[in-house]
C-alpha positions as CSV (number, residue, x, y, z in Angstrom):
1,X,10.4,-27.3,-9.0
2,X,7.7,-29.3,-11.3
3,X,5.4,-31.5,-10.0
4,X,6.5,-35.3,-10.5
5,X,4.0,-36.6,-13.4
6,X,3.6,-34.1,-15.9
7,X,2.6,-35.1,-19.5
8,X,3.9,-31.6,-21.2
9,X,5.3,-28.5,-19.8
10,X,4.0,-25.3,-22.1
11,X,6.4,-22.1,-20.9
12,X,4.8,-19.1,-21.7
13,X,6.6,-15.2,-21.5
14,X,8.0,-11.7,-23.0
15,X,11.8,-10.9,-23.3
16,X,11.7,-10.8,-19.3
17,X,11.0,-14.2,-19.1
18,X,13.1,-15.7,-21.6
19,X,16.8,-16.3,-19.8
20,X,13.8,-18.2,-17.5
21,X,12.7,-20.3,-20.3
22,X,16.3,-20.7,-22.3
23,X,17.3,-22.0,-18.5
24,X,14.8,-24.7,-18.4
25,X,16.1,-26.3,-22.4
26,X,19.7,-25.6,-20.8
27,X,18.7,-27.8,-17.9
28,X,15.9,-29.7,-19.5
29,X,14.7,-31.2,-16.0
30,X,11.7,-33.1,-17.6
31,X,11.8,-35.4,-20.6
32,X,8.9,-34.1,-21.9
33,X,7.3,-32.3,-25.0
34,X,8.3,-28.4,-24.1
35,X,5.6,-25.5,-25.6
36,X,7.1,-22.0,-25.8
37,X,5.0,-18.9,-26.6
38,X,7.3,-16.0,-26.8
39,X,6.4,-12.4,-27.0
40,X,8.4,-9.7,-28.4
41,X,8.0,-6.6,-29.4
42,X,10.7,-6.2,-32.2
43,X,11.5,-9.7,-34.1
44,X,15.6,-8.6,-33.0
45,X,14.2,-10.3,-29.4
46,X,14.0,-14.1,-31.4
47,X,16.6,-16.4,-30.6
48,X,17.4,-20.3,-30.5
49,X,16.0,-21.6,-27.2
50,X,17.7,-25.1,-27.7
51,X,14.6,-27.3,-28.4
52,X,14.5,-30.6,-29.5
53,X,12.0,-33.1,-31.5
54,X,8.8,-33.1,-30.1
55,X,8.9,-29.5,-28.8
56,X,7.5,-26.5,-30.5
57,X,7.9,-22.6,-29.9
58,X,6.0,-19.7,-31.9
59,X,7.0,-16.4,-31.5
60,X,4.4,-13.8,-31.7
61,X,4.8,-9.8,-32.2
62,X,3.6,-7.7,-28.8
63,X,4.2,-4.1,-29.1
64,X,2.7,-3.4,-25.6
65,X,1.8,-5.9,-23.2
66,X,-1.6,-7.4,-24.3
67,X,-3.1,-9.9,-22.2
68,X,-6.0,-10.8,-24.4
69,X,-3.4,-11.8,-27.2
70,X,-1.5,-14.2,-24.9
71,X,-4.7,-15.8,-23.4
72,X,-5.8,-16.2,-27.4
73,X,-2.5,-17.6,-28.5
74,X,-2.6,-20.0,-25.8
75,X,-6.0,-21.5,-26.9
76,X,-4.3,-22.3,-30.3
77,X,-1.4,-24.0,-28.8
78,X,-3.8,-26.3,-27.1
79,X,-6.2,-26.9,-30.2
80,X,-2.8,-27.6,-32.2
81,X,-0.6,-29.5,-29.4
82,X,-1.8,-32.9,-27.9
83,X,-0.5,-31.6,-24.1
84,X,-1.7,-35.1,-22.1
85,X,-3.6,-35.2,-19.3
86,X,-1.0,-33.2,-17.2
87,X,0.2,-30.8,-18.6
88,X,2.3,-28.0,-16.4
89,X,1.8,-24.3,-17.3
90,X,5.1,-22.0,-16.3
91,X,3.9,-17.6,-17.4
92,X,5.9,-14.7,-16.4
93,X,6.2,-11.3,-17.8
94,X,4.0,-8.7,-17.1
95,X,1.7,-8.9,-14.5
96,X,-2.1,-7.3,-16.0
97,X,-1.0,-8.9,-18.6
98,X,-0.7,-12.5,-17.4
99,X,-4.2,-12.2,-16.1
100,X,-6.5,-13.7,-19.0
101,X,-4.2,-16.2,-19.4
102,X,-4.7,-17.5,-15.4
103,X,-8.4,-16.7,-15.8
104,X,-8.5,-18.8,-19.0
105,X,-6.5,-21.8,-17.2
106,X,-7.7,-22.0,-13.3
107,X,-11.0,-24.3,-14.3
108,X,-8.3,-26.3,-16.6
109,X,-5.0,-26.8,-14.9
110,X,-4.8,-27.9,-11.1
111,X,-3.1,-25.2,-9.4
112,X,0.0,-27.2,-8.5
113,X,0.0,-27.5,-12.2
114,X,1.1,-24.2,-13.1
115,X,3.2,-21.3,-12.2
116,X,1.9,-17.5,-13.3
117,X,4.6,-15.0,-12.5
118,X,4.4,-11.3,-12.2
119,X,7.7,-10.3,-13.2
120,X,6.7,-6.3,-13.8
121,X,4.3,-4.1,-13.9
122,X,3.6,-1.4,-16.7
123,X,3.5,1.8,-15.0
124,X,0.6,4.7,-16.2
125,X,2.2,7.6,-17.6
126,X,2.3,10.6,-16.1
127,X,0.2,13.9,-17.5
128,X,2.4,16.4,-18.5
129,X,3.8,18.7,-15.9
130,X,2.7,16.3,-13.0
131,X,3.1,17.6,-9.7
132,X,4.3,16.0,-6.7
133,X,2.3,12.9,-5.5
134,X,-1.1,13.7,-3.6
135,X,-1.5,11.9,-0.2
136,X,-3.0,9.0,0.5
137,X,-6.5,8.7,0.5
138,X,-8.4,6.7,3.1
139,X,-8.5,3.3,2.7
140,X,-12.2,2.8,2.3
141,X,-12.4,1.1,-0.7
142,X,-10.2,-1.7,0.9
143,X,-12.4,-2.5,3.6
144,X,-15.0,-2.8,1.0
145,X,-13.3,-5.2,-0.5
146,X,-12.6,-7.0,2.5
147,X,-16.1,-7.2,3.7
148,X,-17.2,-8.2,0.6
149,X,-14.7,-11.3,0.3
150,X,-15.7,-12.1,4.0
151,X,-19.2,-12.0,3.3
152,X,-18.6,-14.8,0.1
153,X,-20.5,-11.8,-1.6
154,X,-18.3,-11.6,-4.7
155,X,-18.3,-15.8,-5.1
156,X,-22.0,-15.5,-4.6
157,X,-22.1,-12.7,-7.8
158,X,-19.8,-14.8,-9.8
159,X,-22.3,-18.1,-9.7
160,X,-25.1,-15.8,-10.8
161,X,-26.2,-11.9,-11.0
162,X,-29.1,-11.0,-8.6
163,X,-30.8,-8.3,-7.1
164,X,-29.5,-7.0,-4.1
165,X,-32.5,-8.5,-2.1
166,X,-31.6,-11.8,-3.0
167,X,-28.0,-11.6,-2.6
168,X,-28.8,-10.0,0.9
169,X,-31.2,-14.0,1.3
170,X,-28.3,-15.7,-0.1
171,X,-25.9,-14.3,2.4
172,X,-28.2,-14.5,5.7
173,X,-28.3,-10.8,6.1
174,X,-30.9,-8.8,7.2
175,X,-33.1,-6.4,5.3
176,X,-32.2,-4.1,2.2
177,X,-28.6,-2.5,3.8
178,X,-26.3,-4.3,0.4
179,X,-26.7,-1.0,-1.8
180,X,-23.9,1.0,0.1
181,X,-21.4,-1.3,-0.5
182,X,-22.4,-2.5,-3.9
183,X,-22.0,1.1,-4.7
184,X,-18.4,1.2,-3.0
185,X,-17.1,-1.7,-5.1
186,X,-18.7,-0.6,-8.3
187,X,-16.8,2.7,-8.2
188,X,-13.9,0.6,-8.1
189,X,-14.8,-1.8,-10.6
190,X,-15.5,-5.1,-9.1
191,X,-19.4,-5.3,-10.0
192,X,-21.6,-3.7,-12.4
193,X,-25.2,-3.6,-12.6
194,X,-27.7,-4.4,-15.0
195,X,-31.7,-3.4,-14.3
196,X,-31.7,-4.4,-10.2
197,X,-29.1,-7.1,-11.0
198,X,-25.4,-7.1,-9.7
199,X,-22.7,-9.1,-11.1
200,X,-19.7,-9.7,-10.3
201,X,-17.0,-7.7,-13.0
202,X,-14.0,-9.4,-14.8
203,X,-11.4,-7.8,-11.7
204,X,-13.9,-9.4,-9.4
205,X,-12.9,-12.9,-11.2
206,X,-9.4,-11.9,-11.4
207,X,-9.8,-11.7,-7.3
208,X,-11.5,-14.7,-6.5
209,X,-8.9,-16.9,-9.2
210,X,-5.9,-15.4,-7.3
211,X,-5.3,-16.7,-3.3
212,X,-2.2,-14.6,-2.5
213,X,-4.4,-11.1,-4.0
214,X,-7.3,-12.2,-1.8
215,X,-4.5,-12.5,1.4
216,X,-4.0,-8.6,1.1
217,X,-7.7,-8.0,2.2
218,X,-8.6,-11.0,4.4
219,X,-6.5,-13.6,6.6
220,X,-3.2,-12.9,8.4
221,X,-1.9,-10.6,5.5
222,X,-4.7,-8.3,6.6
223,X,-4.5,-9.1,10.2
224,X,-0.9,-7.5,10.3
225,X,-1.9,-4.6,8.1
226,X,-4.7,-4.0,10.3
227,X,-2.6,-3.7,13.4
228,X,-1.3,-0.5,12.1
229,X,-4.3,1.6,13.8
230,X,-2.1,1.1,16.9
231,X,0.7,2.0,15.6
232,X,0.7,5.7,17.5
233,X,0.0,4.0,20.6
234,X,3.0,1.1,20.5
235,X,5.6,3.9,19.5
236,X,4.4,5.6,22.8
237,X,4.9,2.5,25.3
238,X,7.3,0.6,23.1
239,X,4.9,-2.2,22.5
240,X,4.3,-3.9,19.4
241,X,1.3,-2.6,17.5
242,X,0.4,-6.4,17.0
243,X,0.4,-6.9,20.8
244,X,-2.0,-4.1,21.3
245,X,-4.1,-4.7,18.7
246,X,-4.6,-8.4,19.7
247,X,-3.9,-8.8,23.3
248,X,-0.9,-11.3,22.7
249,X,2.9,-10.9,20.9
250,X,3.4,-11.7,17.1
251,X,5.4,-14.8,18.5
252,X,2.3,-16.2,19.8
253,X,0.1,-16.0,17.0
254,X,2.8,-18.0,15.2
255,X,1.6,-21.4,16.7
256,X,-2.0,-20.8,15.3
257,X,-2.8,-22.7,11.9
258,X,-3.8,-20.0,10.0
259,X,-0.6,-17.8,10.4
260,X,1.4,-21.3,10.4
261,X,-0.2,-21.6,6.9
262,X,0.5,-18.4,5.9
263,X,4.3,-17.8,6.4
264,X,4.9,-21.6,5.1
265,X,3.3,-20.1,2.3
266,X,5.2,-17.1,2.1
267,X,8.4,-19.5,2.5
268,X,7.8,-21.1,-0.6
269,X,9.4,-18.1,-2.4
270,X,13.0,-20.1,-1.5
271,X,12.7,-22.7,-4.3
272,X,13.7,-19.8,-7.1
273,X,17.0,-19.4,-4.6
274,X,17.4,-23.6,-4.5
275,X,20.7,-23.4,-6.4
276,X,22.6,-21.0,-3.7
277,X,20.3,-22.8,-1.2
278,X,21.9,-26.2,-1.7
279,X,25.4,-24.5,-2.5
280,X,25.1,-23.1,1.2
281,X,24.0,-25.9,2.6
282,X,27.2,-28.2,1.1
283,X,29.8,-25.9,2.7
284,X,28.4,-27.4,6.0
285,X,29.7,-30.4,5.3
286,X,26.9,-32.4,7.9
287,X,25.6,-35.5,7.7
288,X,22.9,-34.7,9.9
289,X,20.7,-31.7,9.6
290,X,17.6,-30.2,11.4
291,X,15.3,-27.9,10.1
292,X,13.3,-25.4,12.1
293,X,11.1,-22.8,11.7
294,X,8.3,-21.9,8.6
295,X,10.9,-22.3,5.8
296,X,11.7,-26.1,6.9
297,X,9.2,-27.9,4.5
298,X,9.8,-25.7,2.0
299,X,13.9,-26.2,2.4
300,X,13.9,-30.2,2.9
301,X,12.2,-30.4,-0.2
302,X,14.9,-28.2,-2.5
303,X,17.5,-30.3,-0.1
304,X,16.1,-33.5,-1.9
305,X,15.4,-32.1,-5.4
306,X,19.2,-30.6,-5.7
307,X,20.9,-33.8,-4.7
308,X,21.6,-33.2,-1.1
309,X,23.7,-36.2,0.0
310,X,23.0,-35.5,3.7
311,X,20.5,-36.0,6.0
312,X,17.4,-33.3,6.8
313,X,14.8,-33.5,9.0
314,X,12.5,-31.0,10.4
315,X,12.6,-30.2,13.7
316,X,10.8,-28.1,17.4
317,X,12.1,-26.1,20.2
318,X,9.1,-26.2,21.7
319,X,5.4,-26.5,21.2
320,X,3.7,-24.9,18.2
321,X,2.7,-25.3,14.7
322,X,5.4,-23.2,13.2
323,X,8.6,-25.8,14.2
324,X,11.0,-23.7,16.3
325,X,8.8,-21.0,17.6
326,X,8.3,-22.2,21.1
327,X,10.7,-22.2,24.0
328,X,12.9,-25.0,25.2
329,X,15.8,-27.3,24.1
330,X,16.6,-30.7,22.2
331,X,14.3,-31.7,19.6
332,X,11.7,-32.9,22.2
333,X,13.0,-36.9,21.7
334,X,15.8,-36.9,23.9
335,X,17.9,-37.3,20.9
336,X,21.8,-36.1,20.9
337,X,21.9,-32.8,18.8
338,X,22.9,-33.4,15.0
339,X,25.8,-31.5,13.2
340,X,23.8,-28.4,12.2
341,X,20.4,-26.9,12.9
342,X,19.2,-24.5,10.6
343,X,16.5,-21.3,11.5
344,X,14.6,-21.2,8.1
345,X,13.0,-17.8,7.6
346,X,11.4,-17.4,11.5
347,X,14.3,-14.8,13.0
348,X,12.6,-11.7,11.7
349,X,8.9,-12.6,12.7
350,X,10.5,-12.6,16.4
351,X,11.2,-9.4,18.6
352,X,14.6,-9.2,20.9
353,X,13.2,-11.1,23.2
354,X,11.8,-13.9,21.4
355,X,14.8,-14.3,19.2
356,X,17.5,-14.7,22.0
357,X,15.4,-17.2,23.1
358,X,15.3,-19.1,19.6
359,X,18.9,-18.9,19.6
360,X,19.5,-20.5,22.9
361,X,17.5,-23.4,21.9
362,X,19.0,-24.2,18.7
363,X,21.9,-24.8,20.6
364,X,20.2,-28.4,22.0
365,X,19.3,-28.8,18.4
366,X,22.7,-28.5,16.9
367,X,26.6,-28.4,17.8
368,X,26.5,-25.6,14.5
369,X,23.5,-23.9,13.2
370,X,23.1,-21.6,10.1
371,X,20.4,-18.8,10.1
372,X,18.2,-18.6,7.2
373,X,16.7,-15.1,6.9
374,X,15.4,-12.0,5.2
375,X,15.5,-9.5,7.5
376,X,15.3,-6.3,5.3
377,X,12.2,-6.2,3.0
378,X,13.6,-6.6,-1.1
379,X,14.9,-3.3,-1.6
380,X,14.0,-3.6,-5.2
381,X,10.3,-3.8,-4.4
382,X,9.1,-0.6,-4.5
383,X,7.0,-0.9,-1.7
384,X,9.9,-2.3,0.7
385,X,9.2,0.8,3.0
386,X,5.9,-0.1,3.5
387,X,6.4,-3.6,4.3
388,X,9.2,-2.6,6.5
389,X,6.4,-1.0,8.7
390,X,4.5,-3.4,8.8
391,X,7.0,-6.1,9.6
392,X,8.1,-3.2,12.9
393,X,3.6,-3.2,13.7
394,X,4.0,-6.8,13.9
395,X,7.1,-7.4,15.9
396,X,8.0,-3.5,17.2
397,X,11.6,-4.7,16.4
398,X,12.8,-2.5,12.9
399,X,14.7,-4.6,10.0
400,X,17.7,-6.1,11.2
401,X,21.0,-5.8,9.5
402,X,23.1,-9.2,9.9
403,X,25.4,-7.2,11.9
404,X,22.3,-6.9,14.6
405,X,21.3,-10.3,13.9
406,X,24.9,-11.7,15.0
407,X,25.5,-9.2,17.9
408,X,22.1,-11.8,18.6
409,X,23.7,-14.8,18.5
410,X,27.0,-13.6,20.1
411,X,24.4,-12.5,23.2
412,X,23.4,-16.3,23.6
413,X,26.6,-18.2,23.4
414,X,27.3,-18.5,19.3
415,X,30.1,-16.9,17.4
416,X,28.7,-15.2,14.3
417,X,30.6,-15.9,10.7
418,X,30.1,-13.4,7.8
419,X,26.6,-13.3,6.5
420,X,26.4,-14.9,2.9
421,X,24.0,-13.2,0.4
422,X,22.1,-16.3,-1.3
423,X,20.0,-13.4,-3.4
424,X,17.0,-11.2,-2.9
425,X,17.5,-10.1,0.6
426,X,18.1,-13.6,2.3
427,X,21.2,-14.4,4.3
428,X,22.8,-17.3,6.1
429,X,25.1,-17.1,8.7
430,X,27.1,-19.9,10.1
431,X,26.8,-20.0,13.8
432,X,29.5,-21.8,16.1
433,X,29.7,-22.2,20.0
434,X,31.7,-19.4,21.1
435,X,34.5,-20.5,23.4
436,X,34.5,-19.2,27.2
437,X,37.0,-16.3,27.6
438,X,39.3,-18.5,30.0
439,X,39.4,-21.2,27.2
440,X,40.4,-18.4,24.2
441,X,44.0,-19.0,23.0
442,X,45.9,-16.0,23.5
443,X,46.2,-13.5,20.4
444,X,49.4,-14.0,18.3
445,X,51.0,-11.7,16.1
């Protein structure tokens, strides 16, 4: 989904990226100039991407991934190309990789100006005869990191090396007590030192260019991450860990700006599913549509770009910032319900509790509603355990399968059609008002 006003779109990848990139000349959703820098690492990878006047694409050789060749490469597309005032930057491929290329860009290219996209990572091989993984090691250098991006001392080393005195000034912090924690993150590569002067490394950068890396060490990312030192005590009472940890359900934190923010944020991964999105949404047939939950912005806006013919708006249940997290019925107007209200991704941030009462109160939203959810982390990430145990910290509910998620809705008066996979873990599941037993026609054979 590209911004509206765009002077030239320059689409930049390895082979991983380019059914992405042969997509976009299929499609061609912008009539403008189109720049492709492919990477390959045998010339067998090269083939006809469709392009017309006006465009250009250079392939270049890449044995290995080698981020310092893309970043370069880039530079000479732009001393060569006249790319207008706006141009749009689209990167994917693999992820170390991609990371001169966003440091070389951020002070150029607005951020809603370009897409860099991790698509894989290179893994380290293994020594020979390697044995079975050690375990874990205390995550100390993490807090480091997180008090150091709370402090602002990382920005404050990127402006300008100093001694740790002065950084200590330019922070507000008392006496000489910097060194053990300048220590810490050197070990791990974030700051050097030069003489009594610290600065800030190139990973450092990397950190302070990227907003969704800095989320794993400060903000709610961190927050739900950090309610895992309870975790002993909510499998002993059958609390949440989150609860514990913060006095108040997961549920409650969701009306809070910051966390709002966040899973809007995190919502914004359903434009790369906008085709089965808007397919789903179709087989409705409504005219009217309401949109609850963190998804909704995110989901109105693919509505509109795929050619929607009906009529979306976003919607409440209740009071809150995140729409549909509160209690309550009707949309808050006193308006009649509208063909279909739709949960967008808010279901598995709730526990049992919270979600029958969701359910219930999309009923004075719509006369049908559709669930919009992930409730399993991508079991393709490799890390989809860990986030699973994190998502059962925040809410002390495990993964759902759809099956649970419709014995749900069948609890609170809906009848529960088969779930429809719309790609990487998300579902939607038609909901209906499920007929009172006296009002069931009898079974025929």
């Amino acid at each position: 989904m590209l911004p509206e006003e765009i002077s030239s779109i320059v689409l930049v990848g390895d082979e991983t990226a380019l059914p992405a990139i042969g997509r976009f000349f299929d499609e061609r959703p912008v009539r403008v100039p189109a720049h492709v820098l492919a990477f390959a690492a045998d010339a067998s990878a090269h083939q006809h991407l469709g392009e017309a006047a006006g465009d250009s694409v250079r392939w270049e050789l890449m044995p290995r991934p080698d981020g310092e060749l893309i970043a370069a490469a880039f530079e000479r597309l732009a001393a060569t190309h006249d790319l207008g005032e706006n141009p749009f930057v689209w990167a994917a491929g693999e992820a170390a990789s991609l990371l001169p290329l966003r440091r070389l860009i951020a002070g150029k290219v607005p951020r809603d100006h370009r897409s860099i996209i991790g698509y894989w990572h290179a893994e380290k091989e293994e020594s020979a005869g390697a044995v079975a993984p050690a375990l874990p090691e205390p995550p100390v250098a993490w807090f480091a990191v997180r008090t150091a991006l709370q402090l602002g001392l990382l920005r404050a080393l990127a402006d300008r090396p100093m001694t740790a005195g002065r950084l200590s000034r330019e922070l507000g912090l008392p006496g000489q007590r910097l060194d053990p924690l300048l220590g810490a993150l050197a070990s791990q590569g974030l700051v050097t030192r030069e003489a009594d002067d610290w600065a800030a490394a190139p990973a450092a950068r990397d950190l302070l260019d990227d907003e969704h890396s800095q989320e794993e060490f400060v903000g709610p990312e961190a927050e739900q991450v950090l309610s895992l030192s309870r975790l002993d005590d909510a499998l002993r009472t059958g609390s949440s860990a989150w609860e514990l940890a913060s006095g108040s359900s997961f549920a409650d934190s969701l009306a809070e700006p910051a966390m709002a923010e966040h899973l809007e944020h995190e919502s914004e991964s359903l434009v790369y599913l906008q085709h089965s999105i808007v397919h789903a949404l179709g087989d409705l047939r409504a005219d009217e549509i309401t949109v609850v939950g963190p998804g909704a912005p995110v989901l109105l806006e693919v509505a509109a770009r795929g050619g929607y013919p009906g009529s979306l708006s976003i919607g409440t249940t209740g009071t809150g910032a995140v729409p549909g997290s509160g209690s309550g019925s009707g949309s808050g107007s006193g308006t009649e319900p509208a063909d279909v209200a739709i949960s967008a991704l808010l279901l598995h941030h709730l526990d049992d509790d919270g979600a029958r009462e969701h359910l219930r109160a999309l009923a004075g939203l719509g006369r049908r509603a559709l669930l919009l959810d992930a409730p399993a982390p991508d079991a393709l990430s490799p890390a989809a355990a860990l986030h699973g145990l994190v998502g059962f910290a925040t809410t002390g509910v495990p993964a759902r399968t759809w099956e649970r998620m419709a014995e749900l809705a069948e609890e609170t008066g809906w009848h529960a059609h088969e779930a429809r996979g719309l790609g990487w873990g998300l579902v939607a599941v038609e909901l209906t008002p499920r007929e009172p037993a006296g009002e069931r026609e009898p079974h025929r054979e």
